[in-house]
FIKOLZA-1660 file (N, C-alpha, C; in steps of 0.1 Angstrom, whole numbers, plus 5000, padded with zeros to 4 digits):
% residues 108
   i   px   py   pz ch aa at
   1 4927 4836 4851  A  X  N
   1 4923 4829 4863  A  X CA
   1 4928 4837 4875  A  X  C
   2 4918 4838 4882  A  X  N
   2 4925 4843 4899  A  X CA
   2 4923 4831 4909  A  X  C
   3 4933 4829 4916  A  X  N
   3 4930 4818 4927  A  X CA
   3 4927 4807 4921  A  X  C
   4 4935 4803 4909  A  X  N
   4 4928 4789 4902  A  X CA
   4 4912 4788 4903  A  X  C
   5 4906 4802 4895  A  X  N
   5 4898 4800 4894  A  X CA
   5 4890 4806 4884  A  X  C
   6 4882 4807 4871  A  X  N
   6 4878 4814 4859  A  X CA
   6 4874 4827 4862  A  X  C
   7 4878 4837 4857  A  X  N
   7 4877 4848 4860  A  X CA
   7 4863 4853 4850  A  X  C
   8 4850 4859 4854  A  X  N
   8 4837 4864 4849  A  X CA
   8 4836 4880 4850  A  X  C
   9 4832 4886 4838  A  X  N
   9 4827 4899 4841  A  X CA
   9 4820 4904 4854  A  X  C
  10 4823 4919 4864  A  X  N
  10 4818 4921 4873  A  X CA
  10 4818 4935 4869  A  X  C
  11 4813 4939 4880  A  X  N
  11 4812 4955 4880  A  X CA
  11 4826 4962 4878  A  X  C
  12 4836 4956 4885  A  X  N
  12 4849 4964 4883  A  X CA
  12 4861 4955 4878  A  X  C
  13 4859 4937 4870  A  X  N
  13 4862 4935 4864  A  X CA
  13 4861 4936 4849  A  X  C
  14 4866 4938 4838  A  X  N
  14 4865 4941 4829  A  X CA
  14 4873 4930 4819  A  X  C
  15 4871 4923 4812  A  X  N
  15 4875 4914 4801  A  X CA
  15 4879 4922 4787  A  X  C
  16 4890 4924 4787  A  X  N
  16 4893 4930 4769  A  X CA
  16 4895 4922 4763  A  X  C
  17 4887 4925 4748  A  X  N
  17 4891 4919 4736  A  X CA
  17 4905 4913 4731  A  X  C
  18 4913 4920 4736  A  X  N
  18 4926 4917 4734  A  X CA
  18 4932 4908 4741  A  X  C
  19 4921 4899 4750  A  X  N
  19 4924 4884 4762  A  X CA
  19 4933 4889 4774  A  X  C
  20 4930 4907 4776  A  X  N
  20 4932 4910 4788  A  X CA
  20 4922 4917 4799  A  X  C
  21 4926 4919 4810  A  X  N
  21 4918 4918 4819  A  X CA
  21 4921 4931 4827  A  X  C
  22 4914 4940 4829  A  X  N
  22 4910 4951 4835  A  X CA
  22 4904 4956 4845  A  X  C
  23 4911 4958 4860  A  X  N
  23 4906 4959 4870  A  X CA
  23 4900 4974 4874  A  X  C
  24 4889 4980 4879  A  X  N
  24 4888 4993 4883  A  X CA
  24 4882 4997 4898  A  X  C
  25 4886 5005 4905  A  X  N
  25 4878 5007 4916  A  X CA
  25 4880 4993 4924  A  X  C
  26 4897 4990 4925  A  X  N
  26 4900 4977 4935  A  X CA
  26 4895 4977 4950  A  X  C
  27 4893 4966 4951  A  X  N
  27 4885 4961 4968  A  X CA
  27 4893 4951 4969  A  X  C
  28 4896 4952 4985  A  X  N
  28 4906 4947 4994  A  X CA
  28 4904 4927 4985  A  X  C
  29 4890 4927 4982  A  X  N
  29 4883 4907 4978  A  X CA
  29 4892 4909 4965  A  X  C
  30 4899 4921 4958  A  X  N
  30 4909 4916 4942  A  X CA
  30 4921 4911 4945  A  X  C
  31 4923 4911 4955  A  X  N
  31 4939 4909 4959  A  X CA
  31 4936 4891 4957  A  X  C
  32 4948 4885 4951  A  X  N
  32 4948 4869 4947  A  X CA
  32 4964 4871 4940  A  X  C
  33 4962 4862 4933  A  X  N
  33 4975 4856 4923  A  X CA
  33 4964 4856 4909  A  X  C
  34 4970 4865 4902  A  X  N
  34 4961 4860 4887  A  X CA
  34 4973 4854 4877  A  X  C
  35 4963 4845 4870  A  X  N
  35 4974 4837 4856  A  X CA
  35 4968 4838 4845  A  X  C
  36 4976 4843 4832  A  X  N
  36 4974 4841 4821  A  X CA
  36 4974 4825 4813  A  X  C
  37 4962 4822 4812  A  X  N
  37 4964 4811 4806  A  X CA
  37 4963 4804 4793  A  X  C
  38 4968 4800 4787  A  X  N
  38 4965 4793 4772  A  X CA
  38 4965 4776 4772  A  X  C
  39 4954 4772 4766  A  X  N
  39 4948 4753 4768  A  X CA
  39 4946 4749 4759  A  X  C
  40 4950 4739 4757  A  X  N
  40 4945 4729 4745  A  X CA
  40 4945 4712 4753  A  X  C
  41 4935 4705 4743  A  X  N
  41 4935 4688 4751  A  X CA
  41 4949 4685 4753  A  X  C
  42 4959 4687 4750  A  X  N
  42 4973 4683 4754  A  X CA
  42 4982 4692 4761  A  X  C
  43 4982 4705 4758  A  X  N
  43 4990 4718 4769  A  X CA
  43 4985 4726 4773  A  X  C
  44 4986 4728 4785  A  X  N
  44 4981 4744 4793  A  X CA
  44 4998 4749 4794  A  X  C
  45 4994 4761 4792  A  X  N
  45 5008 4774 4795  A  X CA
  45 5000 4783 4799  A  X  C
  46 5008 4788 4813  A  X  N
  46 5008 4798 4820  A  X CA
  46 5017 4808 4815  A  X  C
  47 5014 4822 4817  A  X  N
  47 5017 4831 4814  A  X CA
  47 5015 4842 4822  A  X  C
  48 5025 4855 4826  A  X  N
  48 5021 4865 4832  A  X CA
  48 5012 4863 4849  A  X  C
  49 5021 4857 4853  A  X  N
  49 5012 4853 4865  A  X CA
  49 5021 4869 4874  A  X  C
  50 5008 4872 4880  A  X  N
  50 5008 4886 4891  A  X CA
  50 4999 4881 4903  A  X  C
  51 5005 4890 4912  A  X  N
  51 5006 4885 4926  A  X CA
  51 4998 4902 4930  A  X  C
  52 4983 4899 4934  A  X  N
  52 4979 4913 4934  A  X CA
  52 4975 4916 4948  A  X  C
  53 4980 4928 4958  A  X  N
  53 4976 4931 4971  A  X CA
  53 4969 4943 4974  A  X  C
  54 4958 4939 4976  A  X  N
  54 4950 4954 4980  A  X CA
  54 4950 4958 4990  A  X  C
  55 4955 4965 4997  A  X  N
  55 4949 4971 5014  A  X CA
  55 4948 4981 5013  A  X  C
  56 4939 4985 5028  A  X  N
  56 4939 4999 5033  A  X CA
  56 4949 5008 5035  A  X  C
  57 4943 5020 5029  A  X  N
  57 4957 5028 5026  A  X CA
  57 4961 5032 5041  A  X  C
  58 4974 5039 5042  A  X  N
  58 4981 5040 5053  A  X CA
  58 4972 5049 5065  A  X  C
  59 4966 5057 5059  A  X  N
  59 4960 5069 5070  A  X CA
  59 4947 5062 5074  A  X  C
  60 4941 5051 5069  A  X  N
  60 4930 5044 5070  A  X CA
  60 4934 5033 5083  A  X  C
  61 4943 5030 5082  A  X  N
  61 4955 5018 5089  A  X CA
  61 4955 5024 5103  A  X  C
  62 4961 5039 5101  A  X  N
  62 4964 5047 5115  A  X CA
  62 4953 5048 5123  A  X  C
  63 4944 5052 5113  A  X  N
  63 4929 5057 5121  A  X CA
  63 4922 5046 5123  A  X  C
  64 4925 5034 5122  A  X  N
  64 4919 5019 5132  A  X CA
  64 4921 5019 5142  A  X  C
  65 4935 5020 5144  A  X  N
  65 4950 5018 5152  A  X CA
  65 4945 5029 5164  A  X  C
  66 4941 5039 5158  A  X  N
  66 4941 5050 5170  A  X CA
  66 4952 5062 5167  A  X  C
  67 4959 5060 5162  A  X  N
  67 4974 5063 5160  A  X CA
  67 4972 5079 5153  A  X  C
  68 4975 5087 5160  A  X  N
  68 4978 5102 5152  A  X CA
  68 4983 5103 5143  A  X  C
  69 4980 5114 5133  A  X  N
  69 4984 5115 5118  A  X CA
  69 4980 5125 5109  A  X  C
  70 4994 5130 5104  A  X  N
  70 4987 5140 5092  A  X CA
  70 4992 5137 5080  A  X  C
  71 4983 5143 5067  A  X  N
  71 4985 5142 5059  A  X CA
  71 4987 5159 5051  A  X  C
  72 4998 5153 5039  A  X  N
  72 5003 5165 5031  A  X CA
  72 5001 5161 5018  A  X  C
  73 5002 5167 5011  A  X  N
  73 5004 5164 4995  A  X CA
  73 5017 5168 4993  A  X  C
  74 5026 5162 4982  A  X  N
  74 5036 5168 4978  A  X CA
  74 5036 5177 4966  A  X  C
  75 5045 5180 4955  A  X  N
  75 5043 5188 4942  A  X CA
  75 5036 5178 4929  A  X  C
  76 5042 5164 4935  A  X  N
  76 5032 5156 4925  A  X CA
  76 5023 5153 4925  A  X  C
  77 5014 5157 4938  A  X  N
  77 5002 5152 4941  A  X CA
  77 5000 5138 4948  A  X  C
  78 5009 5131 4951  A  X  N
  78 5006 5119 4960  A  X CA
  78 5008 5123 4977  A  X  C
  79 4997 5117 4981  A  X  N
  79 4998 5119 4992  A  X CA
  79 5009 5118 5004  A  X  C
  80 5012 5121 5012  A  X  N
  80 5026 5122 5025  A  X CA
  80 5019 5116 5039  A  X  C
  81 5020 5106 5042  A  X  N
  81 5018 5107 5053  A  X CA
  81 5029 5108 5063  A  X  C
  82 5025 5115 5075  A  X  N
  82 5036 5118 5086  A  X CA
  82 5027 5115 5100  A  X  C
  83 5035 5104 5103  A  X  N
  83 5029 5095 5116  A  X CA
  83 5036 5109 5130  A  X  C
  84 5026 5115 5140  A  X  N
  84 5030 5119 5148  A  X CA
  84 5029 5114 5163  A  X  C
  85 5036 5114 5168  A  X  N
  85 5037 5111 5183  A  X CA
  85 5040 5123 5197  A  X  C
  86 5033 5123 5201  A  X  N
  86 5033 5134 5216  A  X CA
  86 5046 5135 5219  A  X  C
  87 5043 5123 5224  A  X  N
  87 5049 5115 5234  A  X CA
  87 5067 5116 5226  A  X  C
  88 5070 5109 5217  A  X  N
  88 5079 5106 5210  A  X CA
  88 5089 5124 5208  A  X  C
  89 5078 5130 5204  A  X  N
  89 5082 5142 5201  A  X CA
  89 5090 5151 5215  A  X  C
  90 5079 5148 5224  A  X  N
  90 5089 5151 5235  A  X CA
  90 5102 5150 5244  A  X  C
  91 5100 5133 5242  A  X  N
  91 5111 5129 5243  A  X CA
  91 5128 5133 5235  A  X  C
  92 5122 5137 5221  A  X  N
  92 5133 5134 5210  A  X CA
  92 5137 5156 5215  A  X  C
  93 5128 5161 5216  A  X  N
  93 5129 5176 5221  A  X CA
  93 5135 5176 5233  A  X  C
  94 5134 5168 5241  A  X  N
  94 5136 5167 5255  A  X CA
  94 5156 5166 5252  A  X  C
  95 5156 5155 5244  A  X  N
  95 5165 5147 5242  A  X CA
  95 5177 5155 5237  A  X  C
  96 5171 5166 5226  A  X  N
  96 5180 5176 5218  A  X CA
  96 5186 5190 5229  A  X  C
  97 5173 5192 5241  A  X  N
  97 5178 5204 5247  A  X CA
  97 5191 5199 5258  A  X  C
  98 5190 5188 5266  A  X  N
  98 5197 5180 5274  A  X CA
  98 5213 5179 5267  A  X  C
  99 5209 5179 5257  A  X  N
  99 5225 5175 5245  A  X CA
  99 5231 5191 5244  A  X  C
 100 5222 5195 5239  A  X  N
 100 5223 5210 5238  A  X CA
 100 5233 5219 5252  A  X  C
 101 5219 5218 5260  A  X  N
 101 5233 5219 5274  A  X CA
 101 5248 5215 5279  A  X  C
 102 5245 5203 5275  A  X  N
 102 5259 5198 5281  A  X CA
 102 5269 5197 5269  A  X  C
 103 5264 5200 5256  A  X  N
 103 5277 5205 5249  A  X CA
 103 5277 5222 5253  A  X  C
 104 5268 5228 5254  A  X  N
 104 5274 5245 5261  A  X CA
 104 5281 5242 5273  A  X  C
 105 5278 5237 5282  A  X  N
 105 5291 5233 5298  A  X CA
 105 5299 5228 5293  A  X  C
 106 5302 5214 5285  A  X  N
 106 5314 5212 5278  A  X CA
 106 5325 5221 5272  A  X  C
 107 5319 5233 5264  A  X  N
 107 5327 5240 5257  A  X CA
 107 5326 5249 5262  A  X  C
 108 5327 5254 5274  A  X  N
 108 5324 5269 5279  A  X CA
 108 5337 5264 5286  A  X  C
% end
């Protein structure tokens, strides 16, 4: 069940023989609560209940947003994202030369 609701064959749901259930090519509409369930006229038992969240991946997120950004791969092959800012960068540069100086006048 997802959403207390019967779960049916779709394009990227998948029903196994083995009374499990196989998701492919997730869309933001798979994200729910799914429960394993087992019934009879007298007991229902739940089982294996998963809590499933799909969103837009991070660099998708930024680029709504507006928000600058690069991407790298690492040695494993998953993606890196590194959020950049101008503005921030200047500051934090600004920030390091200002420090910079006044420990040389300090210790001079």
């Amino acid at each position: 069940m997802k959403d207390d609701k019967r779960i049916t064959e779709a394009e990227n749901v998948h029903l196994q023989p083995d009374k499990g259930i196989r998701l492919s090519n997730l869309q933001i509409s798979d994200s729910g609560v799914y429960v394993c369930q087992a019934k009879t006229e007298q007991t229902v038992v739940s089982l294996n209940t998963v809590r499933l969240h799909v969103g837009a991946s991070i660099q998708e997120e930024l680029i709504r947003q507006g928000g600058p950004w690069l991407s790298t791969e690492n040695s494993f092959g998953i993606p890196n994202v590194w959020v950049a800012s101008f503005a921030g960068s200047v500051i934090v540069c600004g920030g390091f030369w200002i420090l910079l100086i006044l420990m040389r006048v300090y210790y001079k």
